[in-house]
Backbone as JSON Lines, residues from 0, in Angstrom:
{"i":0,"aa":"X","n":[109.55,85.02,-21.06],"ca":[110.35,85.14,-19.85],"c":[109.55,85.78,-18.72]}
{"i":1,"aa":"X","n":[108.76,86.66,-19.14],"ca":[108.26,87.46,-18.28],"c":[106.9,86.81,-17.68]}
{"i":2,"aa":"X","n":[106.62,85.85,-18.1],"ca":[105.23,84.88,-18.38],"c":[105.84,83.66,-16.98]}
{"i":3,"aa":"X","n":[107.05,83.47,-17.32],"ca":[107.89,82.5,-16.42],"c":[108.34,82.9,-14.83]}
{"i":4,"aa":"X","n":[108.88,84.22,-14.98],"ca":[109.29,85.0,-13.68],"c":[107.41,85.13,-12.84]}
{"i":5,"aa":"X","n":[106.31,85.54,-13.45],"ca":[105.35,86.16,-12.95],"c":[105.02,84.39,-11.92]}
{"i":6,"aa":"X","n":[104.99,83.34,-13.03],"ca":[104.74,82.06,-12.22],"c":[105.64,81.99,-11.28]}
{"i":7,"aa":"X","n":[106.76,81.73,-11.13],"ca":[107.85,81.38,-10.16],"c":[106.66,82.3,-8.72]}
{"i":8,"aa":"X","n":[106.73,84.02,-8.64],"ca":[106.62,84.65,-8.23],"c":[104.88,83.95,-7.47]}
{"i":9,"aa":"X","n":[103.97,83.54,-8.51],"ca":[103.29,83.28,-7.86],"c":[103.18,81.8,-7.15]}
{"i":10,"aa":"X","n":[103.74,80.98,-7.62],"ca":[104.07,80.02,-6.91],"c":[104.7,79.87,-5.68]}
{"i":11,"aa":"X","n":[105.93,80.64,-5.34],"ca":[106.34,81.31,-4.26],"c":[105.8,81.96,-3.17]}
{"i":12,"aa":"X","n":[104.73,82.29,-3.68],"ca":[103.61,83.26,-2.62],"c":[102.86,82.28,-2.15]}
{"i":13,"aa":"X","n":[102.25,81.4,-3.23],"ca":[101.07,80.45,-2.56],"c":[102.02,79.62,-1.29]}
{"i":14,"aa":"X","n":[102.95,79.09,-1.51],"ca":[104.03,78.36,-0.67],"c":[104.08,78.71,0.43]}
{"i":15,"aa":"X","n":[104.43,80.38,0.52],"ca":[104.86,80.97,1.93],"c":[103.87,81.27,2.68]}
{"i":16,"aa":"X","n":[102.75,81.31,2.31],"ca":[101.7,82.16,2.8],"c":[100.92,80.48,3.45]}
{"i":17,"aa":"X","n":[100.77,80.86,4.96],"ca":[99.82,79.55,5.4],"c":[98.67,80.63,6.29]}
{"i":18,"aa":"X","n":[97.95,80.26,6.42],"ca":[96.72,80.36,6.72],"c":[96.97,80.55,8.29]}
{"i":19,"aa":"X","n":[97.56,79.24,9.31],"ca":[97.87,79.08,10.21],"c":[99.09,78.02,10.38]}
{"i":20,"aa":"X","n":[99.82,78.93,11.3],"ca":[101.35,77.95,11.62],"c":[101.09,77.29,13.04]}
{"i":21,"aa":"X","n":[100.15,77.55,14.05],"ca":[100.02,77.05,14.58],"c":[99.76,75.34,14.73]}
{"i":22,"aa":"X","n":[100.68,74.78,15.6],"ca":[101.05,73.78,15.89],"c":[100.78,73.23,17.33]}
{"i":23,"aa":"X","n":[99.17,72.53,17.5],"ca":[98.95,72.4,18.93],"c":[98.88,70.69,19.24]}
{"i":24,"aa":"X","n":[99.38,69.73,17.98],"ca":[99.23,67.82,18.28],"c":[100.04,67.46,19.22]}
{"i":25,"aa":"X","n":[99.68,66.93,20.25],"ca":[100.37,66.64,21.28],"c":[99.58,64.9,21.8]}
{"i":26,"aa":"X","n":[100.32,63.62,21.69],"ca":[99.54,62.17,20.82],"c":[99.0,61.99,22.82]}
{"i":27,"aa":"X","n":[99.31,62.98,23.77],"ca":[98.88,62.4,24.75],"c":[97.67,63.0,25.43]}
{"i":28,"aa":"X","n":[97.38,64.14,24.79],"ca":[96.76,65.13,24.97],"c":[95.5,65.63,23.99]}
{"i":29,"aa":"X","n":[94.33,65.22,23.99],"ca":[93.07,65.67,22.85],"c":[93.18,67.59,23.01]}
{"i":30,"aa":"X","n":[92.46,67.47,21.34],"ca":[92.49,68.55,20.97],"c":[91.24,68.9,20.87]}
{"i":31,"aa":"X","n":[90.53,69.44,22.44],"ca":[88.98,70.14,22.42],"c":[89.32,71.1,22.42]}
{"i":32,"aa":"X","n":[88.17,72.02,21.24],"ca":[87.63,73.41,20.61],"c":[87.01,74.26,22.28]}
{"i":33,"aa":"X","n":[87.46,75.48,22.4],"ca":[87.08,75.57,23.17],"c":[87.34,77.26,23.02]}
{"i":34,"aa":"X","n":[86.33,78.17,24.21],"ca":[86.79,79.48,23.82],"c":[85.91,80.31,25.52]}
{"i":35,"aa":"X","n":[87.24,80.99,26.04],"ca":[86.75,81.69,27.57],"c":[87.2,82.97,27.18]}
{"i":36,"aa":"X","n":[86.57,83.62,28.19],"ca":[86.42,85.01,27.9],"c":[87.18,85.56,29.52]}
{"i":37,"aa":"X","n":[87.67,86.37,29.3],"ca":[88.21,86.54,30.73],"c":[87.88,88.43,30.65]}
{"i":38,"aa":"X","n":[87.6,88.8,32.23],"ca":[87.62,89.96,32.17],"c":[88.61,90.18,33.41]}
{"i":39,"aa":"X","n":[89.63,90.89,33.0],"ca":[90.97,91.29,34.66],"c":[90.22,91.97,35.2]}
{"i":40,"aa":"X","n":[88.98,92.8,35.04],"ca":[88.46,93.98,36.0],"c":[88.11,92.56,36.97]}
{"i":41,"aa":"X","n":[87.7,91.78,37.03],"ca":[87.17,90.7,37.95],"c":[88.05,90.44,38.99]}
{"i":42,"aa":"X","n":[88.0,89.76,40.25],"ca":[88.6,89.54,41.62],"c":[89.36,88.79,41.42]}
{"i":43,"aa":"X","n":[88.92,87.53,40.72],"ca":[89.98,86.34,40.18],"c":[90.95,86.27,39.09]}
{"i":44,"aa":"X","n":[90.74,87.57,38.46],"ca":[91.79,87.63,36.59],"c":[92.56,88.91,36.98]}
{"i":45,"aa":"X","n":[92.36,89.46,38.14],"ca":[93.39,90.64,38.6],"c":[94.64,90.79,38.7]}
{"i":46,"aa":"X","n":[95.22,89.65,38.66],"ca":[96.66,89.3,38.6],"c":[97.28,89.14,37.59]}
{"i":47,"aa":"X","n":[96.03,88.8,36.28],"ca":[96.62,89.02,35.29],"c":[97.39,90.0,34.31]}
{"i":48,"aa":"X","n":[97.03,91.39,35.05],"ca":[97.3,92.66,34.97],"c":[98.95,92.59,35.21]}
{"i":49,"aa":"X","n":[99.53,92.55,36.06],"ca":[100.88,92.41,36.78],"c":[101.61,91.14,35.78]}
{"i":50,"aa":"X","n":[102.93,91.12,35.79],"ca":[103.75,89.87,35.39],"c":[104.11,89.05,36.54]}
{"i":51,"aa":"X","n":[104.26,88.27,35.54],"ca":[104.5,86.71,36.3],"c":[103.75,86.6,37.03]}
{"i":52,"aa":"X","n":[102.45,86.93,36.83],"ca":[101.26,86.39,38.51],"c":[100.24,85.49,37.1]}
{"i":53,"aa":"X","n":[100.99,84.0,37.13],"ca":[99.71,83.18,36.85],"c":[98.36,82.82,37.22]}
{"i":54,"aa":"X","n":[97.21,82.51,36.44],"ca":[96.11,82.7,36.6],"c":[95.35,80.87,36.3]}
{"i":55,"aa":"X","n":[94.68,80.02,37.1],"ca":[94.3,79.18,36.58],"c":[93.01,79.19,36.63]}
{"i":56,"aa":"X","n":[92.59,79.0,34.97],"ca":[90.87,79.2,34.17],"c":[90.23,78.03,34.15]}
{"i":57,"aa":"X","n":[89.17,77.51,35.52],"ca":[89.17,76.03,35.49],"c":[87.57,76.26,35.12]}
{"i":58,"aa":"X","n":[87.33,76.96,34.14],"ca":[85.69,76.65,33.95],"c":[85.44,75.84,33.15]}
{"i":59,"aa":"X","n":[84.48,75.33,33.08],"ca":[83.5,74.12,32.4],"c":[84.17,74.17,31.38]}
{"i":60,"aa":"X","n":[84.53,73.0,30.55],"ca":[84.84,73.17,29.2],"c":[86.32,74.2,29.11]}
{"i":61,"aa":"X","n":[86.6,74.43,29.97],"ca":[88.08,75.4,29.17],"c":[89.57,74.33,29.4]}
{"i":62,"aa":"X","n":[89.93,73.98,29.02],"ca":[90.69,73.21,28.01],"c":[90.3,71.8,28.5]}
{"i":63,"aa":"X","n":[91.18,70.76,29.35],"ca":[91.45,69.73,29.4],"c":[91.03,69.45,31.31]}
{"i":64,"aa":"X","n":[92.08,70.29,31.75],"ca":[92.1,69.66,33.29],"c":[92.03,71.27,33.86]}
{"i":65,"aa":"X","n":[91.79,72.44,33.02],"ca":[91.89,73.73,33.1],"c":[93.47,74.31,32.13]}
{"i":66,"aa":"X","n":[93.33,76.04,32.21],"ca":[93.74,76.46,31.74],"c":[95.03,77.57,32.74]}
{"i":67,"aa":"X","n":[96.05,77.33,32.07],"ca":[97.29,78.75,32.8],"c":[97.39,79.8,32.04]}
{"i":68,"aa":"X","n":[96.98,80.9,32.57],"ca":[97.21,82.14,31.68],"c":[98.1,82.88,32.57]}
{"i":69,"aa":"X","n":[99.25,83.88,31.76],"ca":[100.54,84.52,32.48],"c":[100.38,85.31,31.89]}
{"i":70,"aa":"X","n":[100.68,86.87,32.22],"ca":[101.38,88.05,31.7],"c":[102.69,87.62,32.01]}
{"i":71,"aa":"X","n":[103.46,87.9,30.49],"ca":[104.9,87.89,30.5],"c":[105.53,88.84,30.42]}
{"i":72,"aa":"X","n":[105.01,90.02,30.51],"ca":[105.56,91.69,30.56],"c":[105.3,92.0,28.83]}
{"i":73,"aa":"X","n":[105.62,91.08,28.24],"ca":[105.36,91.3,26.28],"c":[104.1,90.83,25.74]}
{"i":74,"aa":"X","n":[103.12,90.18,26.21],"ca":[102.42,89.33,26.32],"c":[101.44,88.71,27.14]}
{"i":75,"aa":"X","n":[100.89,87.8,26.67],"ca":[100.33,87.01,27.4],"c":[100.24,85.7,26.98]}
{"i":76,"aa":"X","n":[100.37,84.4,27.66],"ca":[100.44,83.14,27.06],"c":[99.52,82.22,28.24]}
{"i":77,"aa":"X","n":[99.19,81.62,27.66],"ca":[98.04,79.78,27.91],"c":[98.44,78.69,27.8]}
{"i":78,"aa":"X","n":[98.58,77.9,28.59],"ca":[98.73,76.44,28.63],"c":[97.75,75.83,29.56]}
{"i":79,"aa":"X","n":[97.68,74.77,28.97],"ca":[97.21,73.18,29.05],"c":[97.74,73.12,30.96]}
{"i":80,"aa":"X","n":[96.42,72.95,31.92],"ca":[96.91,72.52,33.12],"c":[97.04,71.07,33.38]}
{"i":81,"aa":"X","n":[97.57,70.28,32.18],"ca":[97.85,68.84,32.39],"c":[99.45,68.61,31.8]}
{"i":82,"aa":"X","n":[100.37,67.38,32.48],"ca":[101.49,67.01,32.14],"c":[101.28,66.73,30.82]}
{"i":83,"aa":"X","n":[101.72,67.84,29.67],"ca":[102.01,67.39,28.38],"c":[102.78,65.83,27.79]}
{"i":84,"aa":"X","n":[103.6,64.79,28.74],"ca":[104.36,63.46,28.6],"c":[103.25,63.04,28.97]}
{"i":85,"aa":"X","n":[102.37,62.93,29.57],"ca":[101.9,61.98,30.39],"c":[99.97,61.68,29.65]}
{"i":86,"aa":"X","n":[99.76,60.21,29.99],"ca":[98.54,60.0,29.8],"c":[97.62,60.68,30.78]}
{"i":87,"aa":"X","n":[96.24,61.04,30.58],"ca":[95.41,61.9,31.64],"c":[95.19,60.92,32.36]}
{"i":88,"aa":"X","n":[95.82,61.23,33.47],"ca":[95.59,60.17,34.85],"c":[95.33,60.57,36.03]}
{"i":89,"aa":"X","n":[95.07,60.6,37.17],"ca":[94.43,61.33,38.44],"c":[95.91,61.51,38.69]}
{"i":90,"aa":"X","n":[97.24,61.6,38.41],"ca":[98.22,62.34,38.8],"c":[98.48,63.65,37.55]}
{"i":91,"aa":"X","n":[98.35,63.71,36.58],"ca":[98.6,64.72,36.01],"c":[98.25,65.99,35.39]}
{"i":92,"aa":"X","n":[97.65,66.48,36.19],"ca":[97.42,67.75,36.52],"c":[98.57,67.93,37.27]}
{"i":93,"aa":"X","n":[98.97,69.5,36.63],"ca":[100.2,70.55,36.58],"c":[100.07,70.87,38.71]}
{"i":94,"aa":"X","n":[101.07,71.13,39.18],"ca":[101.2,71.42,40.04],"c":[101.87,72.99,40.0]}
{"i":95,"aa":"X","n":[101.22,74.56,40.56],"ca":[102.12,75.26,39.8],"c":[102.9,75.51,40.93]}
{"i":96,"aa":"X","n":[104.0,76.24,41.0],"ca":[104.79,77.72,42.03],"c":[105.47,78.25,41.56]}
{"i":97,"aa":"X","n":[105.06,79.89,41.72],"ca":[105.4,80.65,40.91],"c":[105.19,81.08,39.42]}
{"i":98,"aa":"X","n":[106.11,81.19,38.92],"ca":[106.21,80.8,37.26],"c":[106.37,79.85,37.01]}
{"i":99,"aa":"X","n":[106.62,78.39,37.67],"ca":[107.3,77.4,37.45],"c":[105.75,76.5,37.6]}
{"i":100,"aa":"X","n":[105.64,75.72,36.56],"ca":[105.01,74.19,36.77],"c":[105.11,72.79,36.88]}
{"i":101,"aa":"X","n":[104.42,72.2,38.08],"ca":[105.48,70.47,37.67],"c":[104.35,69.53,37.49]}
{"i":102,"aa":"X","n":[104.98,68.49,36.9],"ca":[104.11,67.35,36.75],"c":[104.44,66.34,37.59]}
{"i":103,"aa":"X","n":[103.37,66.06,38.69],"ca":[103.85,65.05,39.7],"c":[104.09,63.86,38.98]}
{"i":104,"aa":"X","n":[103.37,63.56,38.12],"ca":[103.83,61.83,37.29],"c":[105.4,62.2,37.71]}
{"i":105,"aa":"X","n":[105.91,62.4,36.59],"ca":[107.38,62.4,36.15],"c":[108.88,63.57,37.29]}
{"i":106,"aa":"X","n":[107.3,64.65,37.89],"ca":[108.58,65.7,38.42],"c":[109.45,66.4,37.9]}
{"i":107,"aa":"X","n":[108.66,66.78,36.19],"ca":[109.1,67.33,35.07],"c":[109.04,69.16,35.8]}
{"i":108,"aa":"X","n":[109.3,70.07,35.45],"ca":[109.14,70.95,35.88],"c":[109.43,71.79,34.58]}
{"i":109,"aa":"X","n":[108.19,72.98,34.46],"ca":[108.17,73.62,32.82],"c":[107.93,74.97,33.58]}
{"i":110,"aa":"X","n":[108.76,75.86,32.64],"ca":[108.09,77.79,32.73],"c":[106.88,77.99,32.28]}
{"i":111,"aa":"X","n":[106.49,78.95,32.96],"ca":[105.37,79.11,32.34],"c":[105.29,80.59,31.69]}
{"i":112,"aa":"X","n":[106.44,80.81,31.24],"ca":[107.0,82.17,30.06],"c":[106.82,81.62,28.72]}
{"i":113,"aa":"X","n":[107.17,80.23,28.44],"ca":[107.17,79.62,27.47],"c":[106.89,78.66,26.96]}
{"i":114,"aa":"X","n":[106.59,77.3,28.2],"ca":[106.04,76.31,28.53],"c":[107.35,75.14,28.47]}
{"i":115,"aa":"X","n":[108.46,75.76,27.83],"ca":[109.81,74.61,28.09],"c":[110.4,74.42,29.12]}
{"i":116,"aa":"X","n":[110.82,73.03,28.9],"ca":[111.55,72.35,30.51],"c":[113.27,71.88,29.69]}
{"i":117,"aa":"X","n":[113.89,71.99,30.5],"ca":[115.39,71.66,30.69],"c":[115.39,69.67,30.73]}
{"i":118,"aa":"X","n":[114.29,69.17,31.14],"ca":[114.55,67.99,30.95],"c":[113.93,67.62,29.61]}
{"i":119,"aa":"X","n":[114.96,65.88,29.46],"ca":[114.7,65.35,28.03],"c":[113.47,64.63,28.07]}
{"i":120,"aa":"X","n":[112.37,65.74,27.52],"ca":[111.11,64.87,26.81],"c":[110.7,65.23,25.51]}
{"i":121,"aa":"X","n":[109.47,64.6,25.27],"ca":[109.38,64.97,23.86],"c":[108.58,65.86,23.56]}
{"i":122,"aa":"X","n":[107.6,66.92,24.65],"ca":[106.39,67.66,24.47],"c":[106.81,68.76,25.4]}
{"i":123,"aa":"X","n":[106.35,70.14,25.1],"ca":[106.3,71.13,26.04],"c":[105.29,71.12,26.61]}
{"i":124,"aa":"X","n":[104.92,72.46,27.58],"ca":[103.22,72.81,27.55],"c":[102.58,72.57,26.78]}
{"i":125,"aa":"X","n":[101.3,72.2,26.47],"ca":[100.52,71.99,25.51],"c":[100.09,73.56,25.7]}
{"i":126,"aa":"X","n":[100.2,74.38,24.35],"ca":[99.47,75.83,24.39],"c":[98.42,76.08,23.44]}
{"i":127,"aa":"X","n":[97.7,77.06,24.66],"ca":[96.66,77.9,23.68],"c":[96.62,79.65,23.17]}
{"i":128,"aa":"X","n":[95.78,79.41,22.52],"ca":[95.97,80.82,21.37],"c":[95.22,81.98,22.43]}
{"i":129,"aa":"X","n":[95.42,82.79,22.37],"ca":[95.03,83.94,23.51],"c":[95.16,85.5,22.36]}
{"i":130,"aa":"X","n":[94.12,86.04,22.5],"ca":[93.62,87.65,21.83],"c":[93.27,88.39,22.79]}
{"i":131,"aa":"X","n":[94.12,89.45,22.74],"ca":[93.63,90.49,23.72],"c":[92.35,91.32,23.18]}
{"i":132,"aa":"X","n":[91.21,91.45,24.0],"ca":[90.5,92.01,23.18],"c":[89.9,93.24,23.65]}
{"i":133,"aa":"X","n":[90.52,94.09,24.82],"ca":[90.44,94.91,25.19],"c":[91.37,95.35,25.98]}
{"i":134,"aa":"X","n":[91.77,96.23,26.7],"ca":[93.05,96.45,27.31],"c":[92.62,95.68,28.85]}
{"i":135,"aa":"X","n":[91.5,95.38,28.99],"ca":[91.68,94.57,29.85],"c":[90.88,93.58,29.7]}
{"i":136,"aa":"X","n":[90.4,92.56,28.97],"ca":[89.64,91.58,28.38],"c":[90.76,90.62,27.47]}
{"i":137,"aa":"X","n":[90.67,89.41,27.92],"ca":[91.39,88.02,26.97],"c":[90.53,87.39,26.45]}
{"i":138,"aa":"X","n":[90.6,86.45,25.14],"ca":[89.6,85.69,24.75],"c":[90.97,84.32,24.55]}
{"i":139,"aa":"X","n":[90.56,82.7,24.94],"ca":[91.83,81.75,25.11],"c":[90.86,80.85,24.83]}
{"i":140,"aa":"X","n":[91.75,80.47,23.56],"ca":[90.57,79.43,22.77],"c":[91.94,78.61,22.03]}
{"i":141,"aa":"X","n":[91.13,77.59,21.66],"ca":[91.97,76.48,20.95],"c":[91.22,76.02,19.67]}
């Protein structure tokens, strides 16, 4: 019995335990490896300090069409500066204001607290993984 309970127990563990839950397939959107380093002491990542003052990371290689980084007062979060619905086309790149982002294709309009929109599609923001790695240093990699 006790031979039986110890399996259940470890079977149960291997199950729950994943490695990574992250979930970034999005069928309109490629998935390039990528990794920026941000420092807020800088002129341009200073806003990242404050909430709700989005930041767009358009260097070489950092994500797709560039990158949105937000302090959310709890946090910090990254998205994809391209219309997650949409094929990459010279219209879709994110248009931002404010906290708010739109996609001229469609005129979808997403937060950028969380990357969800109120209209019916099938994709949010496309997001990336973000580590704080100093109290004022981000590292936003995919």
């Amino acid at each position: 019995m006790k031979k039986y309970l110890f399996v259940l127990f470890i079977i149960s563990l291997i199950t729950a335990c994943h490695s990574d839950d992250y979930n970034n397939n999005n069928s309109f959107l490629p998935n390039y490896s990528f990794s920026v380093s941000i420092d807020m002491n800088l002129p341009q990542y200073t806003n990242l300090l404050y909430t709700a003052n989005p930041v767009l990371i358009n260097e070489a290689g950092a994500g797709i069409n560039g990158v949105i980084v937000m302090n959310t007062g709890g946090g910090y979060v990254a998205f994809e500066n391209s219309c997650p619905n949409q094929p990459i086309t010279n219209c879709s790149m994110l248009q931002r204001t404010g906290i708010m982002a739109k996609c001229p294709c469609d005129d979808v309009e997403y937060s950028l607290f969380d990357g969800t929109t109120t209209a019916d599609v099938r994709f949010p923001l496309k997001s990336y993984r973000i580590q704080i790695t100093s109290p004022t240093s981000l590292r936003v990699y995919n």
